[in-house]
C-alpha positions as CSV (number, residue, x, y, z in Angstrom):
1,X,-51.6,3.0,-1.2
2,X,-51.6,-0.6,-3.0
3,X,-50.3,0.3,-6.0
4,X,-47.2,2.4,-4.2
5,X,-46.1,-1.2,-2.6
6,X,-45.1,-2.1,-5.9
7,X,-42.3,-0.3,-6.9
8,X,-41.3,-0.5,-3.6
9,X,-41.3,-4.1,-3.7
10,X,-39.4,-4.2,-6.9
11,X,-36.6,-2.0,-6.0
12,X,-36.1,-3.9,-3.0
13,X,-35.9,-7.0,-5.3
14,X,-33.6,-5.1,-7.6
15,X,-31.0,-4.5,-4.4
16,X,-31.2,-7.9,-3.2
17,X,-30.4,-9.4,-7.0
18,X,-27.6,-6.7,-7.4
19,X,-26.3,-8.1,-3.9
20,X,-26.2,-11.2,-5.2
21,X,-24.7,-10.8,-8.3
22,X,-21.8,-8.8,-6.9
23,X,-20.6,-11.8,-5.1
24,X,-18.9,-13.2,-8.7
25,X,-15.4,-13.4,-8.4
26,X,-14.9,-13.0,-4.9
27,X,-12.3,-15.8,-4.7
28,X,-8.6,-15.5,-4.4
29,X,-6.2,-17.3,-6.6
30,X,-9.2,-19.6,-8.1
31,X,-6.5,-21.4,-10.5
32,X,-3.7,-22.0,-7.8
33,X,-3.9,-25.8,-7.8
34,X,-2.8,-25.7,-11.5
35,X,-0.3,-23.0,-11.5
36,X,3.4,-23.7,-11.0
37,X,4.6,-21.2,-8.5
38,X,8.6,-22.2,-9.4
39,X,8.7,-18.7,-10.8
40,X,8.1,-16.9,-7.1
41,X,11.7,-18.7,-6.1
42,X,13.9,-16.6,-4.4
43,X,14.1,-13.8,-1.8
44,X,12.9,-10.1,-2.3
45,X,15.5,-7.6,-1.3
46,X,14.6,-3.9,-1.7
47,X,16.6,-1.4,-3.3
48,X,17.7,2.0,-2.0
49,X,15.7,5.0,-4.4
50,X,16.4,8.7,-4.8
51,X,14.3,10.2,-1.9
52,X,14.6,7.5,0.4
53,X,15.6,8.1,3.9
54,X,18.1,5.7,5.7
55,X,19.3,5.5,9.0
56,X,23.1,4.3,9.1
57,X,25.2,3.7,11.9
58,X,29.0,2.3,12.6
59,X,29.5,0.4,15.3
60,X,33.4,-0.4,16.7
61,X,34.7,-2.1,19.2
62,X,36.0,1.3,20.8
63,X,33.0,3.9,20.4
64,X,35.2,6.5,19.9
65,X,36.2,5.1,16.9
66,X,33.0,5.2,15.3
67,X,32.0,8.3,16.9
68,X,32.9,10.5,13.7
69,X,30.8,8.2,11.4
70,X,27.4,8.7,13.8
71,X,25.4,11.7,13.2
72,X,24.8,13.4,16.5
73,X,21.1,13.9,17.7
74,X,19.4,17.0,18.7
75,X,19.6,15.3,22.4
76,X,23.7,14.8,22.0
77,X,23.2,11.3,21.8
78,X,25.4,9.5,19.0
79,X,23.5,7.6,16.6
80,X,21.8,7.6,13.2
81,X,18.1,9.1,14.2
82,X,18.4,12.0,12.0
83,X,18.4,9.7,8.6
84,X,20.1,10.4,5.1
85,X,18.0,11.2,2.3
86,X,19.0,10.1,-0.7
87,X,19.3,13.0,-3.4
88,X,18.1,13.1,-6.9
89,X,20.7,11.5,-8.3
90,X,21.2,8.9,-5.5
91,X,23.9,10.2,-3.2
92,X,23.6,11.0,0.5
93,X,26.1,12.9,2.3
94,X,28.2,10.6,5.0
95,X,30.6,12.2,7.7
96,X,34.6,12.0,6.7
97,X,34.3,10.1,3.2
98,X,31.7,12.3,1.7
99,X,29.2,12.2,-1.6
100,X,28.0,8.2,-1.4
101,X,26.3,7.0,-4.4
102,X,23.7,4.5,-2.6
103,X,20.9,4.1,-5.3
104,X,20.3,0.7,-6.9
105,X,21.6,-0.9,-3.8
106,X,20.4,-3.1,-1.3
107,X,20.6,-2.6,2.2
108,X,23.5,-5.7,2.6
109,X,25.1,-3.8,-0.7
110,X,25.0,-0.9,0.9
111,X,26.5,-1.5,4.4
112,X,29.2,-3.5,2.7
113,X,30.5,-0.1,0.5
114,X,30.6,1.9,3.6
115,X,32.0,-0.5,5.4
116,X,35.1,-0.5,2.8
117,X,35.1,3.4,2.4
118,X,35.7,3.9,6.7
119,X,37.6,1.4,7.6
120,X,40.7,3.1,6.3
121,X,40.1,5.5,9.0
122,X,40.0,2.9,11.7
123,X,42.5,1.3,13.2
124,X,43.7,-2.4,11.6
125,X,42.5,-4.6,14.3
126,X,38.9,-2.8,14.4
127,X,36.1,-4.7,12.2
128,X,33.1,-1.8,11.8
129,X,29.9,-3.4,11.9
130,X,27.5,-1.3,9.4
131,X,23.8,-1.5,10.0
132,X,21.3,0.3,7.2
133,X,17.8,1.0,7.3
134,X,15.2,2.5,5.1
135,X,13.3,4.2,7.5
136,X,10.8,6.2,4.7
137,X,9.4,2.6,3.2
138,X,5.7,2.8,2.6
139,X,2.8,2.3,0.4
140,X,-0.1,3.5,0.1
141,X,-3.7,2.0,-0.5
142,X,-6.8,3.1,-1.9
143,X,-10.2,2.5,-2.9
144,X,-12.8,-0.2,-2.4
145,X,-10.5,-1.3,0.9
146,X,-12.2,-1.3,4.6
147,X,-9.0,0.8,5.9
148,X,-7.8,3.1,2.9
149,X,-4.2,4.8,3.8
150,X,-0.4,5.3,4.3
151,X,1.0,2.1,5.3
152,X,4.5,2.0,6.8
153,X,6.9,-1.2,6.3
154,X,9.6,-1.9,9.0
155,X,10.9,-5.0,7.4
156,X,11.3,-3.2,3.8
157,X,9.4,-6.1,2.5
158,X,5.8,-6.3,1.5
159,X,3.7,-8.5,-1.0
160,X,0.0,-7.0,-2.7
161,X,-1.6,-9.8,-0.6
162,X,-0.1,-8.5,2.6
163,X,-0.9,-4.4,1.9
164,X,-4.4,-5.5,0.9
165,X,-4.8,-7.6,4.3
166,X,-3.7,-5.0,6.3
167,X,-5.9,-2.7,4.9
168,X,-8.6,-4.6,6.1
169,X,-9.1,-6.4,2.5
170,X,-11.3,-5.5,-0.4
171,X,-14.9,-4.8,0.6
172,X,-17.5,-6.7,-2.0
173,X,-17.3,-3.8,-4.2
174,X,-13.8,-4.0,-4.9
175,X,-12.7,-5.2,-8.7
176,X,-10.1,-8.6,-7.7
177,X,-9.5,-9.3,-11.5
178,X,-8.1,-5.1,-12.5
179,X,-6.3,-4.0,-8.9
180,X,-4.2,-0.6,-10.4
181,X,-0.6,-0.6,-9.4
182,X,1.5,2.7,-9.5
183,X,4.7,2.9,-9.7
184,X,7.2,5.5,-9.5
185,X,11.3,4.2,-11.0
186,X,14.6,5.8,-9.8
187,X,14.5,8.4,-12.6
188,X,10.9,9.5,-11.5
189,X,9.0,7.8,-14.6
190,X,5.8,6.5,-13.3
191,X,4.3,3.5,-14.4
192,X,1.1,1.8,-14.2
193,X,-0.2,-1.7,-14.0
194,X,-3.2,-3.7,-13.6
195,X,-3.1,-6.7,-10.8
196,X,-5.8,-9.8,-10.8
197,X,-5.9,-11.4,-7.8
198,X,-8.4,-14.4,-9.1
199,X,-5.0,-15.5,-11.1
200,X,-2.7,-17.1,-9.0
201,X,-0.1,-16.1,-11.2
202,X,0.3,-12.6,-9.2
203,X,2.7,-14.8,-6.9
204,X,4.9,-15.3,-10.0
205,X,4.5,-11.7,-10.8
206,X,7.4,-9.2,-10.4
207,X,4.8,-7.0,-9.0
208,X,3.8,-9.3,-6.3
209,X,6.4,-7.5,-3.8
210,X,5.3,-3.5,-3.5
211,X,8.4,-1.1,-3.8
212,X,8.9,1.7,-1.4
213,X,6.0,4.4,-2.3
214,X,3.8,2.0,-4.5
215,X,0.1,3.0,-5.0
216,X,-2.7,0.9,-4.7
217,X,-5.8,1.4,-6.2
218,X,-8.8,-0.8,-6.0
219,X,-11.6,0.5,-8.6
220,X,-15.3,-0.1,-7.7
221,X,-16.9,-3.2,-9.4
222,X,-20.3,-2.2,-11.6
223,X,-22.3,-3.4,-8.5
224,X,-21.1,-0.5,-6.3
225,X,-22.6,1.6,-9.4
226,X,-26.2,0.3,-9.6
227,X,-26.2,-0.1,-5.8
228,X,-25.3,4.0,-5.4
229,X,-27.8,5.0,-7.9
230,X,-30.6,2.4,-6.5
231,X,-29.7,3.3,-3.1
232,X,-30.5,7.3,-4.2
233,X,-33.9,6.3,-6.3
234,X,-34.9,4.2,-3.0
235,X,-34.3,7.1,-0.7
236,X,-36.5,9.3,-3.1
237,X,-39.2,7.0,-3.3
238,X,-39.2,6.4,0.2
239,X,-39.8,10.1,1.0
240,X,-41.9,10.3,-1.5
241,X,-44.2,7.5,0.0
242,X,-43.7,9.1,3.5
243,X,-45.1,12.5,1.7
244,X,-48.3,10.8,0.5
245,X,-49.1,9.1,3.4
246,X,-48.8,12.1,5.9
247,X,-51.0,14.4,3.2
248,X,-53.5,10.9,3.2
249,X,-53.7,10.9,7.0
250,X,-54.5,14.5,7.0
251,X,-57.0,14.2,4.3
252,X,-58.9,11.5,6.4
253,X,-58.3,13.4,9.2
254,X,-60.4,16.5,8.3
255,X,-62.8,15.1,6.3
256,X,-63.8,12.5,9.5
């Protein structure tokens, strides 16, 4: 029985070390006190992409006036509930004035070339307020995360740092230096990154803001790969051990 404590002793060594080791390059943004982040100026404003849904509605000071420009619900309430998507090739379908090409705009671009395109229709005095949403905007997020899944964005504005946080963050497993971004442009061409979050040159990164149906992917560090297959020797050693010792037992058993 002495000399099965020993490679139990030393697997349980081997974990522990492994543990340890996995524990490199945990930190965020290790370099950030001698990065210049004047690159990350400016505000992120998402653009509208070919199978987006938005939710548009016209508001006037007479109701009836907008009326004609607000899809009708199911319930026969005016308003915008039932979305737009946005075709292939970027157009949505808007009462009275038609095919709309909205692709490549923003939301505030957007609301400003429907408001010139219905207030012909409207009486001279009236001043339409427009108001667009994207109502589809999500990411997704995968892997070595505590929460992996579909994350929806109400403010059509997201950095990595924030998708990652509110999938709980990486666990210890997850590789910080090689996070995989895909992405998917307005013609359907995917395209794939790599994202490290030790650098804290991510923030000057064009891909530090997640577009509307980005994937995240955050691959398994080498640790998670000794861990699974010392984790399945362990287990096999254990029962082995527990095998032994029941046949012992009933050895000593019967020959008492």
């Amino acid at each position: 029985m002495k000399r099965l404590l020993f490679p139990i002793i030393a697997l349980a060594t081997i974990v522990v070390m492994s543990g340890c080791g996995s524990s490199k390059g945990v930190a965020y943004f290790t370099n950030i006190d001698s990065t210049s982040l004047a690159a990350s100026r400016g505000l992120y404003d998402a653009k509208i992409m070919p199978k987006d849904e938005l939710t548009i509605s016209v508001h006037t000071t007479d109701p009836a006036a907008a009326s004609p420009f607000n899809i009708e619900t199911s319930s026969g309430t005016s308003g915008a509930s039932k979305g737009y998507l946005v075709d292939n090739d970027g157009f949505i379908s808007f009462p009275l004035i038609g095919r709309v090409h909205v692709a490549g705009l923003t939301k505030t671009e957007c609301e400003a070339m429907i408001k010139s395109k219905i207030k012909p229709y409207l009486a001279a005095t009236e001043n339409p307020v427009v108001m667009v949403r994207m109502s589809s905007y999500r990411i997704t997020v995968i892997g070595e995360v505590a929460n992996p899944g579909v994350i929806p964005v109400s403010t059509e504005k997201i950095s990595v740092v924030e998708a990652l946080a509110q999938s709980g963050d990486l666990t210890i497993f997850g590789k910080r230096n090689n996070i995989m971004l895909i992405r998917e442009d307005a013609n359907g061409q995917k395209h794939e990154t790599r994202l490290n979050l030790n650098d804290a040159n991510l923030i000057n990164s064009p891909y530090y803001y997640l577009q509307q149906n980005d994937i995240l992917y955050v691959e398994p560090n080498s640790a998670k790969a000794k861990s699974a297959n010392i984790g399945q020797s362990t287990t096999m050693w254990f029962s082995f051990v527990g095998i032994v010792t029941s046949v012992a037992s009933m050895l000593v058993t019967v020959l008492k």
